[in-house]
C-alpha positions as CSV (number, residue, x, y, z in Angstrom):
1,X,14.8,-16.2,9.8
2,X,13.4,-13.8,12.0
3,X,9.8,-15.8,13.4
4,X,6.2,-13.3,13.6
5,X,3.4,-13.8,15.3
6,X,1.5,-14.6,11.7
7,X,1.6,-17.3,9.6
8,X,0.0,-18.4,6.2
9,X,-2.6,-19.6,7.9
10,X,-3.7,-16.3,8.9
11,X,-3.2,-15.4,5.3
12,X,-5.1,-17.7,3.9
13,X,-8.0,-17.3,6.8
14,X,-8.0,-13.6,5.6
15,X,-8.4,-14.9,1.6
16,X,-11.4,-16.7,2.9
17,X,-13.0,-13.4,5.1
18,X,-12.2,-10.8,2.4
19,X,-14.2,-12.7,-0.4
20,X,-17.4,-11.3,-0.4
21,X,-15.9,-7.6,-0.8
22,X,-12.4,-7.7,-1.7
23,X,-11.9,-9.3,-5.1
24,X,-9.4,-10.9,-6.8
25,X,-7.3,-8.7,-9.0
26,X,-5.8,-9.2,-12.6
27,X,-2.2,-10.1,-13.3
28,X,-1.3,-8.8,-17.1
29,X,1.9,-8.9,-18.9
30,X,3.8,-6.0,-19.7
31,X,5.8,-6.3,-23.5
32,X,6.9,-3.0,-23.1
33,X,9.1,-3.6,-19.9
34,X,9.7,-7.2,-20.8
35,X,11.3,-5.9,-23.7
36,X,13.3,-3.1,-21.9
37,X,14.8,-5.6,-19.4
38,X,14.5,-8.6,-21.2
39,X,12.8,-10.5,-18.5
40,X,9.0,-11.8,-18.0
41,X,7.0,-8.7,-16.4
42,X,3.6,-9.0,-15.6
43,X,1.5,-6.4,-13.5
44,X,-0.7,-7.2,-10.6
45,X,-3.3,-4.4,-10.9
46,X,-4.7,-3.5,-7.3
47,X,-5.3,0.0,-8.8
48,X,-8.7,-2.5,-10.1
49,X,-9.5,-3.3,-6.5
50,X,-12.9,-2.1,-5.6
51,X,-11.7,0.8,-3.8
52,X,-8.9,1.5,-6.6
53,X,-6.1,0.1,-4.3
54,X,-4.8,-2.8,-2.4
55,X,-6.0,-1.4,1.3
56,X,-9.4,-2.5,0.8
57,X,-8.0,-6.2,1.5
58,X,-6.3,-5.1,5.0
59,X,-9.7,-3.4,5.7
60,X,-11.9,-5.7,5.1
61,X,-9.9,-8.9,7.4
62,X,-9.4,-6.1,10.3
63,X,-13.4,-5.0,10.5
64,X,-14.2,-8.5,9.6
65,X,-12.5,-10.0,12.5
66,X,-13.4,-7.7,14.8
67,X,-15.8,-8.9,17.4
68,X,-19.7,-7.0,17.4
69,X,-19.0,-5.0,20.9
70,X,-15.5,-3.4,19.1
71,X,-17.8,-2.7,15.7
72,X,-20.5,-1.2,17.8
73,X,-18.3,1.2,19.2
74,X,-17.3,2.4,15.8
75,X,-13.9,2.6,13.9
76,X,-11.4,5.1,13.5
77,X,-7.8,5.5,11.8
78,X,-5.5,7.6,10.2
79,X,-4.8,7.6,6.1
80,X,-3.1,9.2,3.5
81,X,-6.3,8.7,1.6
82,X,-6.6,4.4,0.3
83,X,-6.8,3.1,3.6
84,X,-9.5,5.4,5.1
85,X,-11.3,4.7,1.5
86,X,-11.0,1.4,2.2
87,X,-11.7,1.7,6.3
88,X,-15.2,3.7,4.9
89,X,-15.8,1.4,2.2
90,X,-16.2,-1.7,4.3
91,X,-18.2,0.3,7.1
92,X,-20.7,1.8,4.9
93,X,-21.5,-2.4,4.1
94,X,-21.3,-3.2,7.4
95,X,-23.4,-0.4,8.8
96,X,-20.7,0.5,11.1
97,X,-19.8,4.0,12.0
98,X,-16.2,5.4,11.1
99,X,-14.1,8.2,11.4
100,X,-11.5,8.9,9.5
101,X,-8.4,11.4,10.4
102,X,-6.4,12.7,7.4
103,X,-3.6,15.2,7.6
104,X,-4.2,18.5,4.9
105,X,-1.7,17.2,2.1
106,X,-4.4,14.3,1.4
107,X,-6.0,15.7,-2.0
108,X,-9.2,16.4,-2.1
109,X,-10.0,13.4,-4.3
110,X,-9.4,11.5,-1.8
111,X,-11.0,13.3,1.0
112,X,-14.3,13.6,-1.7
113,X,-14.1,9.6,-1.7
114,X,-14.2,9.0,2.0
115,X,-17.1,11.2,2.4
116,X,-19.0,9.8,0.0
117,X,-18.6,6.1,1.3
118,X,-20.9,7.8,4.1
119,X,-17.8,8.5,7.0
120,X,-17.0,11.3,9.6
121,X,-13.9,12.7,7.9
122,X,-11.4,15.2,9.7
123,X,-8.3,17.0,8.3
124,X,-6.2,17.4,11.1
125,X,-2.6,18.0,11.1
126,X,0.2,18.7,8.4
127,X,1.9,15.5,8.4
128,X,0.4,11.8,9.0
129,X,2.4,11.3,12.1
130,X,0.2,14.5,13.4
131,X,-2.9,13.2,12.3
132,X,-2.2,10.1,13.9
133,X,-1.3,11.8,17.4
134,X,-5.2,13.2,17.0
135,X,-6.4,10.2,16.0
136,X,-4.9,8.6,19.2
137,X,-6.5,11.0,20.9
138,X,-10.4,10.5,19.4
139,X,-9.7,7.0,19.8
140,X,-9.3,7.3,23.7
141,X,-12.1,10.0,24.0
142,X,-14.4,8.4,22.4
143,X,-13.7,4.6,22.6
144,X,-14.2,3.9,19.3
145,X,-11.7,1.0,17.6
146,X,-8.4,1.6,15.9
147,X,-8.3,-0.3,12.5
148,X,-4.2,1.2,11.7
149,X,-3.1,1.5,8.2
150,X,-0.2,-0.6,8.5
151,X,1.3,-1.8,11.7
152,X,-1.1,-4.7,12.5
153,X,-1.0,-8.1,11.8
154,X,-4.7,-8.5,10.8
155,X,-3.8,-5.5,8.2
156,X,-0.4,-7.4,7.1
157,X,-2.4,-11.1,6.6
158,X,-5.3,-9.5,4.3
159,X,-2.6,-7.6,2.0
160,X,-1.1,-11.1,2.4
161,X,-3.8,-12.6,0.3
162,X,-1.8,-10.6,-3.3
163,X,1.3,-13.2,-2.4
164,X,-0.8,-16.2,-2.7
165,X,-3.1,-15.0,-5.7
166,X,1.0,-14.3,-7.6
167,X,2.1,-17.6,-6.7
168,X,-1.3,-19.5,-7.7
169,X,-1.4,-17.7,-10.8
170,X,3.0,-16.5,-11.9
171,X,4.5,-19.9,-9.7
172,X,7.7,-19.5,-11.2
173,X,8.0,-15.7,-9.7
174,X,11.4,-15.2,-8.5
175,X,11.6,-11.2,-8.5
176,X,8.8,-8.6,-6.7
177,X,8.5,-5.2,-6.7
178,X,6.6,-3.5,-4.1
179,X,6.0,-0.1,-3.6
180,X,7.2,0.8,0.0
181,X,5.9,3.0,2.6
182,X,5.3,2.4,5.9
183,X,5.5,-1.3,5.0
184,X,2.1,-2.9,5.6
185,X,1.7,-4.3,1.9
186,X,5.3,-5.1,1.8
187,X,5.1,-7.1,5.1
188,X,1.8,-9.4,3.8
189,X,3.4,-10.0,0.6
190,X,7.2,-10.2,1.4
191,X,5.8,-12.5,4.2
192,X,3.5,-14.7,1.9
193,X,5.6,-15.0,-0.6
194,X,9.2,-16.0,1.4
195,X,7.6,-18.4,3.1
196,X,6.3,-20.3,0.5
197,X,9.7,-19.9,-1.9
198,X,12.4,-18.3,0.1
199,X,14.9,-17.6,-3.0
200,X,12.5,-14.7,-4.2
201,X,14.0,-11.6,-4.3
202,X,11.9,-8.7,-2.8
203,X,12.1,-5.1,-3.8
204,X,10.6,-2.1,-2.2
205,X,10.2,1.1,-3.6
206,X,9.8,4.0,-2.1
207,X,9.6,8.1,-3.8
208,X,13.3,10.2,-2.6
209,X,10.9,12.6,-0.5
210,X,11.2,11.3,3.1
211,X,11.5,7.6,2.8
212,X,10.5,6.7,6.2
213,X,10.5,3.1,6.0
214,X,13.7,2.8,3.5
215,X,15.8,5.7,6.1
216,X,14.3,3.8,8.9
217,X,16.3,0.6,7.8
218,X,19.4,2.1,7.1
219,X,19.7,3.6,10.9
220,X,18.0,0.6,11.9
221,X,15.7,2.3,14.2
222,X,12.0,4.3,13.6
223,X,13.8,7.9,11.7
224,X,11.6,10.8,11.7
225,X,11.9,12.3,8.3
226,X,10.4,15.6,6.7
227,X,7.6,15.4,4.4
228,X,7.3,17.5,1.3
229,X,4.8,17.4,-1.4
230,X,5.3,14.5,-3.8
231,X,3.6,12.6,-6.6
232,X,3.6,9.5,-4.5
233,X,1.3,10.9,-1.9
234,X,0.1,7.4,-1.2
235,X,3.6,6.7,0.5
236,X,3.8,9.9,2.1
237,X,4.4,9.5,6.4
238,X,6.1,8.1,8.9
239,X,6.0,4.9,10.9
240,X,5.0,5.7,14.0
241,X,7.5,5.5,17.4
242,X,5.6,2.5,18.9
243,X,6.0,0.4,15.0
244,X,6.1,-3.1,16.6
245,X,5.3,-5.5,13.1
246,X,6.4,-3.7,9.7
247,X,10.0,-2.4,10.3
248,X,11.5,-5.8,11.9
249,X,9.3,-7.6,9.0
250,X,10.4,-5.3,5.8
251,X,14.0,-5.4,8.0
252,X,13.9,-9.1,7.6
253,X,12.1,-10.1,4.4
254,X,13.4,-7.4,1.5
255,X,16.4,-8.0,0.0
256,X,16.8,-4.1,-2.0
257,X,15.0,-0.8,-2.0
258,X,15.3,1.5,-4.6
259,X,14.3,5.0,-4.4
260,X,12.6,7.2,-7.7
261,X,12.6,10.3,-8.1
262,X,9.6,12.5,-9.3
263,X,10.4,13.1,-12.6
264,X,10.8,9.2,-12.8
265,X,7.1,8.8,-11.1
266,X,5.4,11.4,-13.2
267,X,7.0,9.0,-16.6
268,X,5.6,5.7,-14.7
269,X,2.2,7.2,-14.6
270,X,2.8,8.3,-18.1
271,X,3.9,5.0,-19.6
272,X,0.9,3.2,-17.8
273,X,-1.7,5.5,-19.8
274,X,0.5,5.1,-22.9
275,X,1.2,1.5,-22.8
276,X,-1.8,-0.1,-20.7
277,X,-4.3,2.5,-21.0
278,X,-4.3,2.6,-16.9
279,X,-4.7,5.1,-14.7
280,X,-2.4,4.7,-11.9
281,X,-1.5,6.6,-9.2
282,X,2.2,7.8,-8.0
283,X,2.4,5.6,-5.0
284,X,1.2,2.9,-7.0
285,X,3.4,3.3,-10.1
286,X,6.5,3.2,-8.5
287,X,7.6,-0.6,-9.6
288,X,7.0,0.7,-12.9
289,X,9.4,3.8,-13.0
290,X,12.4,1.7,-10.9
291,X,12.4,-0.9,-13.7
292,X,11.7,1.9,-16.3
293,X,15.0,4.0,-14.1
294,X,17.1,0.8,-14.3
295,X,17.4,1.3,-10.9
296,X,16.9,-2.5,-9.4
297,X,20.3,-4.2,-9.0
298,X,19.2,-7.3,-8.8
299,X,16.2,-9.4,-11.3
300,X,15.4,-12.7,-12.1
301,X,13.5,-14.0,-15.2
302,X,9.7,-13.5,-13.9
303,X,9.0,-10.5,-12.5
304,X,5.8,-9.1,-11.1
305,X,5.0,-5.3,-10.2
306,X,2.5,-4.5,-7.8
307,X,0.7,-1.3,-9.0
308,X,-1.0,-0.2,-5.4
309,X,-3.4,2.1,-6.5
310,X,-5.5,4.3,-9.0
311,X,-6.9,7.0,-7.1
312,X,-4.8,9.7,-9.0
313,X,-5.9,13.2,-8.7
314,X,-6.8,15.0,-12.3
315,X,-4.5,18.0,-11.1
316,X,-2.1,15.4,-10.9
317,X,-2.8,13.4,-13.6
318,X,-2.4,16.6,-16.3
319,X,0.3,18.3,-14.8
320,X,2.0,14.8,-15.8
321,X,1.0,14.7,-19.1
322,X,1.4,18.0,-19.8
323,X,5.4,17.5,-18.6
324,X,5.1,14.6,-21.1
325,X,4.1,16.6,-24.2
């Protein structure tokens, strides 16, 4: 196997760091889709996280770690909306400045959330790989630290810390299911998790709107791809030319990707409401409609599901149900 510059050390490190503001976040069984499949599901709910999704946990071990002349000078990234609610979150504790670069598909609940937290936001570009390019360009005017949204190993050891809470808490996991974008949650956990028990089998999911990670793989080099509107917003984006961590990590650590399409998100955020009483966003429900799809080749006896996020739009969120009625 393929050797990184991490190790669980840094995992568990970043476990330690995050306490005080990321928190640990429920694992729940799911009848209903261990029923469908008949296997043991259970859900690990990061749409509870503080910030309604996992990125608060790569957030928090990046600013954390970073030394007091680098938070002096302020942070700055790039987001699709979770990680610069994350990147805001943490600075507004920390009393550190941060600006935060979205492109104009990020919905305005999302944008609303970052400037509440207290941070500079700007809408700049129509895709993320555009808003990234101005970002890039801030960042050098103004001196001000990058905290990325995916490919950086401080990010990819403190969404890490979800493999260790699944094995302390589901040990005899053999199946995950993560949803898959430009690969910095998958990395963590895919890491955490295959080094610890090897035989797991890993499963990213991704929406069938511009997969950059999954198109990525199969050509086995960074693929541009087109972005279009999609109830996944969360995954939306590419991975950046100079990707140096999450493609040859997700390359070597996940066994399957499965793609969904939106009529399969919009009944995964459906079936959450119906059956848990969650609200779950599309880039976060993606497990759900895969297993729901049939679509994993692959599964062992105990599965989990990592449901990324909550911060679904109510535009969103009735143009769902109403499909649903």
């Amino acid at each position: 196997m393929t050797e990184f510059n991490i190790t669980l050390g840094d995992v568990y490190l970043a476990r330690q760091r995050i306490a005080s503001i990321a928190k640990k976040t429920p694992l729940i069984g799911s009848p209903h889709l261990s029923s469908l499949t008949g296997r043991h599901v259970r859900l690990k709910l990061e749409n509870h996280q503080l910030t309604g999704s996992f990125k608060l946990r790569g957030a928090t071990n990046k600013i954390l770690s970073l030394s007091d002349e680098e938070r002096d000078r302020g942070v700055i990234t790039v987001s699709s909306g979770n990680h610069g609610r994350a990147v805001a979150y943490v600075s507004q504790i920390l009393g550190v400045r941060a600006v935060i670069c979205v492109p104009t598909p990020v919905p305005e609940n999302k944008r609303q959330a970052i400037r509440d937290l207290g941070a500079e936001l700007v809408v700049e570009g129509e895709n993320a790989d555009e808003a990234m390019a101005y970002a890039d360009k801030l960042q050098a005017e103004s001196g001000m630290t990058m905290v990325h949204p995916f490919d950086d190993l401080t990010i990819i050891a403190g969404q890490g810390t979800i493999g260790l809470e699944l094995l302390e808490e589901f040990p005899e996991i053999d199946t995950i299911i993560v949803p898959l974008s430009g690969g910095g949650l998958m990395s963590g956990v895919a890491f955490t998790l295959k080094t610890a028990k090897p035989s797991i089998h890993v499963v990213g999911v991704s929406m069938d709107r511009g997969p950059a990670m999954v198109e990525s793989l199969k050509a086995g080099r960074i693929v541009d791809v087109i972005e279009t509107p999609t109830l996944a917003d969360a995954l939306a984006g590419g991975l950046n030319l100079d990707n140096k961590y999450t493609l040859p990590m997700v390359h070597t650590y996940v066994d399957e990707t499965v793609l969904v399409s939106e009529e399969e998100i919009a009944e995964g955020i459906v079936f959450c409401i119906r059956e848990h009483q969650m609200i779950v966003e599309g880039g976060g429900v993606v497990g759900i409609s895969a297993l729901l799809g049939e679509k994993v080749e692959k599964l062992g006896e105990n599965i989990a599901v990592i449901l990324s996020g909550g911060n679904l739009s109510q535009q969103v969120l009735q143009h769902c149900l109403q499909k649903a009625v």
